[in-house]
C-alpha positions as CSV (number, residue, x, y, z in Angstrom):
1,X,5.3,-6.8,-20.6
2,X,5.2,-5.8,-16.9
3,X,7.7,-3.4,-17.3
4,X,5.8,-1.5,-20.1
5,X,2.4,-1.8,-18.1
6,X,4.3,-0.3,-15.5
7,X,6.3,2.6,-16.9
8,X,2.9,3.4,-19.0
9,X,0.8,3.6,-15.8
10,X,3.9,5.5,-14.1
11,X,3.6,8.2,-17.0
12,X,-0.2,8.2,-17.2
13,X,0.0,8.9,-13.4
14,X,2.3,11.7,-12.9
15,X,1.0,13.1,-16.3
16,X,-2.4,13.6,-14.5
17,X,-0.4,15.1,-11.3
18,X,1.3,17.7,-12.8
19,X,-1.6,20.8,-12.8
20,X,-2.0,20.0,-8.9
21,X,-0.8,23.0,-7.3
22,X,-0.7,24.4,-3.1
23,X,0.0,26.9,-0.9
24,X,3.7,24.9,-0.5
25,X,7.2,26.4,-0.6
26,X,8.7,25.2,-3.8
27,X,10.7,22.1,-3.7
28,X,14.1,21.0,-4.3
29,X,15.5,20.3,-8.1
30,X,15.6,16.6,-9.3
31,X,18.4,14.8,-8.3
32,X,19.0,16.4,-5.5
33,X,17.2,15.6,-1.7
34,X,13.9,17.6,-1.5
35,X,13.6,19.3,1.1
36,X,10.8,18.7,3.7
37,X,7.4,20.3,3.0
38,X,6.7,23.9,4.7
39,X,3.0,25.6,4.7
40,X,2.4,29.2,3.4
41,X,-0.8,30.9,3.5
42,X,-4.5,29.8,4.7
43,X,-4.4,25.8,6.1
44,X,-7.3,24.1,4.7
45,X,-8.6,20.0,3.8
46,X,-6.6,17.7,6.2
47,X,-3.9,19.9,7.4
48,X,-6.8,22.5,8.8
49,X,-8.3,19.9,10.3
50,X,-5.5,18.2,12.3
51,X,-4.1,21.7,13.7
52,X,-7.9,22.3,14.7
53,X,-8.2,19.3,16.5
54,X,-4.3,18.3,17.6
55,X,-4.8,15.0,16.4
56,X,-4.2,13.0,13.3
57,X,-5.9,9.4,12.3
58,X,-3.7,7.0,10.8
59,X,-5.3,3.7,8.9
60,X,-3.4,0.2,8.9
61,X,-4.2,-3.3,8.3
62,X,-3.8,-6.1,11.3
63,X,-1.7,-8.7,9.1
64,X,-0.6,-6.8,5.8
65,X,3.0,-8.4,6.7
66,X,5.3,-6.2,5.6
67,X,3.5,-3.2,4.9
68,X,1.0,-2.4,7.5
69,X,0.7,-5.2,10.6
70,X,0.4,-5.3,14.1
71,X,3.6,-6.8,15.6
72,X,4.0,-9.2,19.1
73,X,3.5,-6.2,21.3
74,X,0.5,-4.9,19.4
75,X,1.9,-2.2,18.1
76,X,1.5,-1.5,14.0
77,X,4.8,-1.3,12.5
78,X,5.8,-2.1,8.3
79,X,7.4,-0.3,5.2
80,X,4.3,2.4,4.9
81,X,4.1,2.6,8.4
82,X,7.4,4.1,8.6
83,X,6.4,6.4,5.0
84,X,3.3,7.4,7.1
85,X,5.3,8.1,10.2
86,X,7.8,10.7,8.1
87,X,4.5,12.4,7.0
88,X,3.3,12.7,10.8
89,X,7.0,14.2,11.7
90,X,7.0,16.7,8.7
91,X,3.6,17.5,9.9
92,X,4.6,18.6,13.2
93,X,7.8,20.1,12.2
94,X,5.6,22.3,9.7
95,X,2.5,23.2,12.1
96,X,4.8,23.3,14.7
97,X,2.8,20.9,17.2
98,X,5.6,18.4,18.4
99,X,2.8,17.5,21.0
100,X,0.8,16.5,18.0
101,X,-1.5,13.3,19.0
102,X,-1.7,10.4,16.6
103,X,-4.2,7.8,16.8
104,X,-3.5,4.4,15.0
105,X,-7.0,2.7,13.3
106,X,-7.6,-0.7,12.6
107,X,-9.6,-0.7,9.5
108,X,-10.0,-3.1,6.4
109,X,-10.5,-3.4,2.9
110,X,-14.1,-2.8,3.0
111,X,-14.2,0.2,5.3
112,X,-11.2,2.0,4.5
113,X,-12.8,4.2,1.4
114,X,-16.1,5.4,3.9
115,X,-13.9,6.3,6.6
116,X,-11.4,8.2,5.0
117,X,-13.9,10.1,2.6
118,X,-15.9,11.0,6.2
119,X,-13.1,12.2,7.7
120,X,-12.6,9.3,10.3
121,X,-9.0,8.1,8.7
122,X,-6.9,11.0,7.5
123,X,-3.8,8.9,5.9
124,X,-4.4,5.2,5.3
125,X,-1.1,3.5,5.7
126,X,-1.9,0.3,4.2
127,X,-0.9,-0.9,0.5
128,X,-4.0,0.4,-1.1
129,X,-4.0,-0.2,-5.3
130,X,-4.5,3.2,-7.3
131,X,-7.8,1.9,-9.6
132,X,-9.8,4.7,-11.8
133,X,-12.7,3.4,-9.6
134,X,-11.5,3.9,-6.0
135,X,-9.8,7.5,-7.6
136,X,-13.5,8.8,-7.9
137,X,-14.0,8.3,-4.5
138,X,-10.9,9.2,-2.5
139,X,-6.9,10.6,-3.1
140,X,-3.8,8.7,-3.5
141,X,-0.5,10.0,-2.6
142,X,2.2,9.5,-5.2
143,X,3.1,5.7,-5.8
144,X,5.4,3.9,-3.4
145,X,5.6,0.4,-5.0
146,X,4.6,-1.9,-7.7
147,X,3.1,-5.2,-7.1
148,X,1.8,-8.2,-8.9
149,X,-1.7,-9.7,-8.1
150,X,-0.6,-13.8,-7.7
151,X,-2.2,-16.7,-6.6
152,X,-0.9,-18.8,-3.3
153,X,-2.0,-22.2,-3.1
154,X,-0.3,-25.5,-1.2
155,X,1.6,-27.8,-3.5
156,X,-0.1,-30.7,-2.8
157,X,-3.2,-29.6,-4.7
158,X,-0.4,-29.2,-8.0
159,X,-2.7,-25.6,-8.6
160,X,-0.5,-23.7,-11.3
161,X,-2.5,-21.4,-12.9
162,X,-6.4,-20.2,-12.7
163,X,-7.0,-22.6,-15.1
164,X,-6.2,-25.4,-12.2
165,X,-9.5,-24.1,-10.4
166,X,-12.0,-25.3,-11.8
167,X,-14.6,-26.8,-9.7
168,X,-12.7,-25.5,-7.1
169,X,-12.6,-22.3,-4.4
170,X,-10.6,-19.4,-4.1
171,X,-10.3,-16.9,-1.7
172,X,-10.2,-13.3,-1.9
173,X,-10.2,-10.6,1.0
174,X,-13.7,-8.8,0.2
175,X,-12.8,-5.2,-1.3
176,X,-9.5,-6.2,-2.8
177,X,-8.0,-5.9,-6.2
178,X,-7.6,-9.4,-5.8
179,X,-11.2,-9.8,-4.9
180,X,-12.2,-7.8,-8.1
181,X,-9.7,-9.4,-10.4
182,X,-11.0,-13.1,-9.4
183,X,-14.2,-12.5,-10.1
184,X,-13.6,-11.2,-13.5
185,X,-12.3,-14.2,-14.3
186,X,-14.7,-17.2,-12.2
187,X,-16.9,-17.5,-14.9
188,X,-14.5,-17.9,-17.6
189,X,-12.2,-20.5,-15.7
190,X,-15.5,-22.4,-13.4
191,X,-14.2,-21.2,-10.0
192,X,-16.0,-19.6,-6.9
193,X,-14.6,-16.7,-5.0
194,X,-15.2,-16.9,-1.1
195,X,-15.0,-13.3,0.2
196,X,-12.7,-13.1,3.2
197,X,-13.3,-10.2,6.1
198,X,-9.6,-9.8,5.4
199,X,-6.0,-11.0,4.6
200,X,-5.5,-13.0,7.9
201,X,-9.0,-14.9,7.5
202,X,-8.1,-15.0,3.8
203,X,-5.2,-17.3,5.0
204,X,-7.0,-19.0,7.5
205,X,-9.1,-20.1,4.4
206,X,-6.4,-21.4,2.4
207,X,-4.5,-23.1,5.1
208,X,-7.8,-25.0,6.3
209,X,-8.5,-26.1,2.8
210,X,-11.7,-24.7,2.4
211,X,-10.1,-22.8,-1.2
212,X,-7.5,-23.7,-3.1
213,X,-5.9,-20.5,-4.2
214,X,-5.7,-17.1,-2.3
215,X,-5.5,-14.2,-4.6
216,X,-3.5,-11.1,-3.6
217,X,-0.3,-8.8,-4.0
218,X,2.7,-11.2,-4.3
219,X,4.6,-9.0,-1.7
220,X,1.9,-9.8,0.8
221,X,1.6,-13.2,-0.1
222,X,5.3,-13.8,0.3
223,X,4.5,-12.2,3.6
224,X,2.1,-14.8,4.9
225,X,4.1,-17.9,3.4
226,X,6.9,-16.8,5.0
227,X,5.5,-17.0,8.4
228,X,2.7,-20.1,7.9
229,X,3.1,-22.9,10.0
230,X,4.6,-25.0,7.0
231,X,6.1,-22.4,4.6
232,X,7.7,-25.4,2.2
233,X,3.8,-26.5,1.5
234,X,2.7,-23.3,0.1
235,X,4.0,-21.6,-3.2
236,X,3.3,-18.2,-5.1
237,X,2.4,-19.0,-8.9
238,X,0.4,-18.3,-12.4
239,X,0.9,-15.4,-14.2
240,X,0.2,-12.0,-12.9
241,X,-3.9,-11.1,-12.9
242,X,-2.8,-7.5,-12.9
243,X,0.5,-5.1,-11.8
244,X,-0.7,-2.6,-9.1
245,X,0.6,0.8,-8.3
246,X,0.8,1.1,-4.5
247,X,-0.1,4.1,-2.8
248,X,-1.1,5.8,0.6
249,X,-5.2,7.0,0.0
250,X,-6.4,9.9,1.3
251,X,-9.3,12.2,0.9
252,X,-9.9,13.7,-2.7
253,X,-9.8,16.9,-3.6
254,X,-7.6,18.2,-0.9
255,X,-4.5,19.5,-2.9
256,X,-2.9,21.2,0.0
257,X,-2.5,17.8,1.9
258,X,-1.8,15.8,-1.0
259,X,1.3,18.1,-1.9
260,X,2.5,18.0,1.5
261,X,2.7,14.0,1.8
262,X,4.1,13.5,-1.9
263,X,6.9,16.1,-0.9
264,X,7.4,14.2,2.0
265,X,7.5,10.9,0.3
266,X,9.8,12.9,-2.2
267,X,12.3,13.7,0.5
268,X,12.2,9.9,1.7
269,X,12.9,8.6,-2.2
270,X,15.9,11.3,-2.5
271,X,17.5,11.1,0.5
272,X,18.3,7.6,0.0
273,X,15.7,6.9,3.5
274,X,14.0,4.5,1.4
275,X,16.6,2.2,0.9
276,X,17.2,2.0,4.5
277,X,13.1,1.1,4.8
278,X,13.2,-1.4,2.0
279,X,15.9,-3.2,3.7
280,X,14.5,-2.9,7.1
281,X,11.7,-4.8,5.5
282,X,11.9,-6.8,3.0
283,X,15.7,-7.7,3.5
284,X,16.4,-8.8,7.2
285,X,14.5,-10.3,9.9
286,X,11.3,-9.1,10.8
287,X,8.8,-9.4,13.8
288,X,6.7,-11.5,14.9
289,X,8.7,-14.6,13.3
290,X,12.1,-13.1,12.3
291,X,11.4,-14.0,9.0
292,X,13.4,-12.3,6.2
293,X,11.6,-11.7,2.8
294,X,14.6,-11.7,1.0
295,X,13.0,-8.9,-1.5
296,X,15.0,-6.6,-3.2
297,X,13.6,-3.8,-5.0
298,X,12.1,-4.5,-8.5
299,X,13.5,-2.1,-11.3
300,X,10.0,-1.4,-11.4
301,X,10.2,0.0,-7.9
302,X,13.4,2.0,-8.4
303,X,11.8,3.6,-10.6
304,X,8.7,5.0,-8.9
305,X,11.6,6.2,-6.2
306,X,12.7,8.3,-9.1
307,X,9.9,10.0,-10.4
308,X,8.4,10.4,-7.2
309,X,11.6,11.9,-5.9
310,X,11.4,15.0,-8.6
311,X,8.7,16.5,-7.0
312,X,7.8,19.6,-9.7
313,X,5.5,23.0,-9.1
């Protein structure tokens, strides 16, 4: 059933992609490695904006372990890191600025939307869910993974589904899909949703015992198990609330900017550079804990590799 929610959204997605068109050089045929995005013609949107200025914003989360997190020596690192930093590169190889400044933002769940729409955050490198809602608001690039929304809970409290909450708390970080997901369903299974400021004090929450399940992406929350104090006491269960479409957001109606990082995500997917990121982070040890994920990609995720790989006029 995933699979056809999945390869429905996928075609439902691209579908609505295909009359986007910019001032880029035309890209490579499918199957074969896309080439890196050029500019021709008048810059505008984002790509105006960072020539102007010499300086591109990039969004990330402090603990969204592996995708976007701040490592041991502060720095943010994680699998859309790296995507975001292959946009920054084709960015200076096409302006030619190699000088170009980058400034890395802390921002979460709650403020990412306003300050990418104002023009604070350019490129928010954290795993944002593609919703109709959020689409009125701001862009997305093309998808870069598929996720599950899941519950984790400690076994000792024997929670297996939502229908094991009753009476009881859960936690969601305020502004998430999980967040909005939980609350569709409190009333119908007797539960209360604590809002979190984000994922870390999301876990803090669980861990404590002040809620009993923490709702997000399964990814993630295989991310903070692996590297709690105890990862034996906590598991990931219930069915899935919902399977996401991940993607790097951006302002809306800025086609120019939009083609230019799904080309450059295209190039990444066809050149095979996304295999070597999926491994680096999902399937070895990673900082702060050297903890390894042991993920491999879905065939759900393979297959957003491939359709975002055949980037078309």
């Amino acid at each position: 059933m995933a699979a056809k929610r999945v390869a429905l959204g996928l075609s439902l997605w691209f579908a609505a992609q295909a009359g986007v068109s910019t001032a880029l050089a035309a890209p490579a045929k499918a199957d074969a490695v896309v080439a890196l995005p050029t500019v021709s013609g008048e810059l505008t949107g984002t790509l105006k904006k960072i020539h102007d200025t010499g300086l591109i914003t990039l969004g990330y989360r402090e603990a969204a372990i592996p995708f976007a997190y701040v490592n041991d020596k502060g720095k943010p690192v994680g699998y859309t890191m790296d995507l975001c930093y292959a946009v920054v590169d084709a960015v200076k190889t096409a302006l030619n600025m190699p000088n170009l400044r980058v400034r890395e933002m802390s921002i979460t769940p709650q403020n990412r939307i306003p300050l990418v729409k104002n023009g604070t955050v350019d490129l928010d490198c954290a795993p944002n869910t593609i919703t109709p809602e959020r689409a009125e608001q701001v862009g997305f690039s093309n998808p870069y993974y598929v996720s599950e929304v899941r519950l984790l809970v400690n076994k000792k409290d024997n929670i297996r589904d939502l229908q094991d909450l009753k009476g009881q708390n859960l936690v969601a970080s305020a502004g998430s899909t999980g967040e909005r997901l939980a609350r569709m369903q409190a009333d119908k299974f007797g539960f209360r949703v604590i809002p979190a400021r984000d994922h870390a004090e999301s876990m803090i929450t669980l861990e404590t015992g002040r809620a009993k399940a923490f709702a997000l992406d399964d990814v993630l929350l295989s991310g903070f198990r692996a590297n709690a104090r105890d990862p034996e006491s906590f598991a990931i269960v219930g069915a899935p609330l919902e399977t996401e479409l991940n993607a790097l957001m951006l302002r809306r109606d800025d086609p120019q900017f939009k083609r230019f990082v799904d080309t450059t995500l295209a190039h990444v997917y066809s050149s095979g550079e996304i295999r070597r990121i999926q491994r680096k982070w999902f399937q070895q040890p990673i900082p702060p804990r050297n903890v390894n994920l042991n993920l491999e990609p879905s065939k759900e995720v393979v297959e957003v590799w491939r359709k975002g790989s055949q980037v078309t006029e």
